[in-house]
C-alpha positions as CSV (number, residue, x, y, z in Angstrom):
1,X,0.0,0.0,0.0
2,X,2.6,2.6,0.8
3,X,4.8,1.8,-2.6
4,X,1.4,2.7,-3.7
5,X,0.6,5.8,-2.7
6,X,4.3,7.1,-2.9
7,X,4.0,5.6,-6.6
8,X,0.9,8.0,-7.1
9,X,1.9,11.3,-5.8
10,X,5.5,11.0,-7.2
11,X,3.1,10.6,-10.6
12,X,1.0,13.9,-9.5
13,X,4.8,15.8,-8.7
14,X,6.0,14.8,-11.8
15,X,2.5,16.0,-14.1
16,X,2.6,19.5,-12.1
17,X,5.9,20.0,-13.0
18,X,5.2,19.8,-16.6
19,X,2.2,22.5,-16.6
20,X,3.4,25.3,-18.5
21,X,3.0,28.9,-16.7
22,X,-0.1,30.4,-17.6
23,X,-0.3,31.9,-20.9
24,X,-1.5,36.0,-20.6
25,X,-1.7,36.6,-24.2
26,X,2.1,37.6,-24.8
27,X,5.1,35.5,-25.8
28,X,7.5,34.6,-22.7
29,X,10.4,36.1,-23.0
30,X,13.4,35.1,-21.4
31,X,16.3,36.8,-20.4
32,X,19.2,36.0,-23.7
33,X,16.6,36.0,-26.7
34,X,18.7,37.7,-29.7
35,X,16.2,40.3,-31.2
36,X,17.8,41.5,-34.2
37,X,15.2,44.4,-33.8
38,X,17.2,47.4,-32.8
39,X,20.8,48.7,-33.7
40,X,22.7,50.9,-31.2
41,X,22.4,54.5,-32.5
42,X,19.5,54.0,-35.1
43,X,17.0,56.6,-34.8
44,X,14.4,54.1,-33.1
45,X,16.9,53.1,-30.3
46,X,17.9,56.6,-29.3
47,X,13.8,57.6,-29.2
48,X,13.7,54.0,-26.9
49,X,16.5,54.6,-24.6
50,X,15.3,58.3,-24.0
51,X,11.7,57.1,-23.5
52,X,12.7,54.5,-21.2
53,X,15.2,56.6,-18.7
54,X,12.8,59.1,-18.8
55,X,10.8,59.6,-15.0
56,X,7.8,59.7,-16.9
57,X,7.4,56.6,-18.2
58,X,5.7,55.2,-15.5
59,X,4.7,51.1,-14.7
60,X,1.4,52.6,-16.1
61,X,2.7,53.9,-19.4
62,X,4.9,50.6,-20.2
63,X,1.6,47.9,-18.7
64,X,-1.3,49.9,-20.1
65,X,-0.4,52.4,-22.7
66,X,2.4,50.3,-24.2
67,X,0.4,47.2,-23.8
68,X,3.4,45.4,-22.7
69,X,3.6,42.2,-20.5
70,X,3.0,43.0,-16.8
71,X,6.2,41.3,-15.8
72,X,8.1,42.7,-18.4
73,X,7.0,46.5,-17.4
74,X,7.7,45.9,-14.0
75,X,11.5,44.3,-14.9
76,X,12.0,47.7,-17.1
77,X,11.2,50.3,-14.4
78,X,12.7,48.1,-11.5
79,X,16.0,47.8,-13.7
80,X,15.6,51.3,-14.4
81,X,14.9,52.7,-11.1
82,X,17.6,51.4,-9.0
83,X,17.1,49.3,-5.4
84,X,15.1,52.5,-3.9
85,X,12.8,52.0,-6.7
86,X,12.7,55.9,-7.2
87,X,13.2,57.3,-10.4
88,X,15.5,60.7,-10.9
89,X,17.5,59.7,-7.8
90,X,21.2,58.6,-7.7
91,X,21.0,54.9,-7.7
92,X,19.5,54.9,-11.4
93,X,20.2,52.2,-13.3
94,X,19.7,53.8,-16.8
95,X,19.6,52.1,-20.3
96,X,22.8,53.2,-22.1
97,X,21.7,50.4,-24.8
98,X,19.7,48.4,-26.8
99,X,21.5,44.9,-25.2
100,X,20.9,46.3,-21.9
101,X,16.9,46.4,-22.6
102,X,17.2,43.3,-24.5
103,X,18.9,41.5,-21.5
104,X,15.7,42.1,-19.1
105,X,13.7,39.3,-18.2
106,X,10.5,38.9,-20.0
107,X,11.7,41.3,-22.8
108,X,12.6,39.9,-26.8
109,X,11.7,40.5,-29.7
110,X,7.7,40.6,-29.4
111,X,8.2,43.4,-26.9
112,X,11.1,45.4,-28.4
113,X,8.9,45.3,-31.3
114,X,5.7,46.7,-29.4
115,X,7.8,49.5,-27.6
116,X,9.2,50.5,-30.7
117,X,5.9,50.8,-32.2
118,X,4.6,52.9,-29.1
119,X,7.3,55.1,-29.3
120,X,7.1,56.2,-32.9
121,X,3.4,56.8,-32.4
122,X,4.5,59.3,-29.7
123,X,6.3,61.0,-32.5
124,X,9.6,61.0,-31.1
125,X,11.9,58.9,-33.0
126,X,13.4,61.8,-34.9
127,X,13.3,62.1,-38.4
128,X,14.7,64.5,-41.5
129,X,16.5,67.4,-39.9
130,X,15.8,66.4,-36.3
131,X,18.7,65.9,-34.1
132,X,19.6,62.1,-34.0
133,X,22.6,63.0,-31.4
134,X,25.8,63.9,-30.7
135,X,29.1,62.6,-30.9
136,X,32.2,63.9,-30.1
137,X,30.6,67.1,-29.4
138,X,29.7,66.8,-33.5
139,X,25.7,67.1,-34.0
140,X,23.7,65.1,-36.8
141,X,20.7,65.5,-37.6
142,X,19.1,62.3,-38.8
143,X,19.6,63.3,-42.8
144,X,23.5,64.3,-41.9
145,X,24.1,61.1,-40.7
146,X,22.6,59.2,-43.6
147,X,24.7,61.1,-45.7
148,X,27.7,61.2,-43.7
149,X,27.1,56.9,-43.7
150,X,26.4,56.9,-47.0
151,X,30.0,58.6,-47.8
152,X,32.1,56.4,-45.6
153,X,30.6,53.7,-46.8
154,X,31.0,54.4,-50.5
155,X,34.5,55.8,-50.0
156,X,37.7,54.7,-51.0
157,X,40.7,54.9,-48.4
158,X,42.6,57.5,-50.9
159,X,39.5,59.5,-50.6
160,X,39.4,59.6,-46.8
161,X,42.9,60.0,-46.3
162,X,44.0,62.4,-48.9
163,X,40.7,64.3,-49.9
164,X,39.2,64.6,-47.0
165,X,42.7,64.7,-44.8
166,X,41.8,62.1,-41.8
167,X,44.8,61.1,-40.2
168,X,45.7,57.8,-41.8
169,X,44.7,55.8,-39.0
170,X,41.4,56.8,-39.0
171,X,41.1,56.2,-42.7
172,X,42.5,52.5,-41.8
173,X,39.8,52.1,-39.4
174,X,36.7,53.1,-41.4
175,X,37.7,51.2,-44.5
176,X,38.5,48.1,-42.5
177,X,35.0,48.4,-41.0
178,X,32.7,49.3,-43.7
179,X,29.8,48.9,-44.3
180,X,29.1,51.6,-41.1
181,X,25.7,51.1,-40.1
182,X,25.5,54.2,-37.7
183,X,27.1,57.0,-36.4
184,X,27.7,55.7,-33.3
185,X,29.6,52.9,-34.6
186,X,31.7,55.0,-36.9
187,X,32.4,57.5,-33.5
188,X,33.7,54.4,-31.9
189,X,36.5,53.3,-34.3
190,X,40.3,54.0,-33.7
191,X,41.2,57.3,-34.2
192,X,37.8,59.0,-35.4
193,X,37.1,61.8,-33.2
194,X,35.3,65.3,-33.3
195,X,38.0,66.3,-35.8
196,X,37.3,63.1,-38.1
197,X,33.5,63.5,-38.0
198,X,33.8,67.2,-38.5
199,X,35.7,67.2,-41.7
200,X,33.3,63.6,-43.1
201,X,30.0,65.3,-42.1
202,X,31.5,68.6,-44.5
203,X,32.2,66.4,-46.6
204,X,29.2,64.4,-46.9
205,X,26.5,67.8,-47.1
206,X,23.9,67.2,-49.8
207,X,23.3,68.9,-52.7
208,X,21.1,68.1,-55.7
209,X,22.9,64.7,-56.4
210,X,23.9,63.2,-53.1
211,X,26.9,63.2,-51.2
212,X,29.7,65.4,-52.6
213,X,32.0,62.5,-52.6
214,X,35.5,63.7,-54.4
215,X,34.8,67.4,-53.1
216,X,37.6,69.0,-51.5
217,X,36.7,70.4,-48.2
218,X,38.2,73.4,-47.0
219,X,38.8,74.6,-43.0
């Protein structure tokens, strides 16, 4: 009798551990899911990391406006926030990037993709001649940096380093690393600095027919 009873409740043990958690309606997310959604210094993860670090994006705003998964809301603003749980106070925790949201539990792609979504109908990822940021003390407005990617991308080392005079190294670095994808990224290689991004953003102003690529800048 009692291998029989121990027989049926290691049986029950083993079924409850096999129940799933209940579903809510959104995908569970785990902590280490590659998105592939969001590139540091895009337009769309600047407007996310501002929203999020900012005070007023509340539990509230992420849970109900955003529609996001409760637990995923509450991970956000407790990551944010900091162990008093305070926002605006010196133990923040704030996002500095994309990874770093991407790493919270309960957050992936589903979510990055809903956030995003919330955020541009706010109206503020920046577009055109907004400011995207600023590197180096060097500003871009979104339409300066696609040109100023589109030239380093299309440029030849010769070009860089003669042309436009960057120090040598710098040219090395950009040519080895192309395609640039942002202007973060390009801010980040050996040897670019505010001088380097000053002299490619001259380089790389619009006219009619694109990027002046060739054009011999003067300072």
């Amino acid at each position: 009798m009692r291998k029989t009873i121990s027989l049926f409740i290691s049986i029950v043990l083993l079924s409850t551990a096999c129940v799933s958690e209940p579903n809510d309606g959104f995908d569970n997310e785990e902590v280490g899911e590659i998105s592939g959604a969001l590139v540091n210094g895009t337009a769309d993860s600047i407007a996310l990391l501002d929203f999020l670090n900012d005070p007023k994006t509340t539990l509230e705003v992420l849970d109900i406006d955003a529609k996001l998964n409760a637990r995923a809301a509450k991970n956000l603003i407790a990551y944010r926030d900091g162990w008093d749980r305070i926002p605006g106070t010196y133990d923040d925790n704030l996002f500095n990037t994309a990874e770093e949201v991407d790493a919270v539990r309960w957050i992936g792609p589903s979510a990055l993709g809903r956030l995003v979504d919330y955020v541009n109908s706010l109206g503020l990822v920046p577009v055109g001649d907004d400011l995207l940021g600023t590197w180096d003390k060097v500003n871009f407005s979104v339409f300066e940096a696609e040109d100023t990617l589109a030239l380093v991308n299309d440029a030849s080392h010769e070009f860089l380093d003669i042309e436009i005079a960057l120090d040598r190294r710098a040219a090395d670095a950009i040519v080895a690393a192309q395609p640039i994808q942002t202007i973060e990224e390009l801010a980040g290689l050996s040897f670019v600095g505010k001088s380097a991004l000053t002299k490619i953003k001259a380089a790389a102003s619009t006219t009619d027919d694109g990027p002046a690529i060739g054009a011999t800048v003067q300072y």
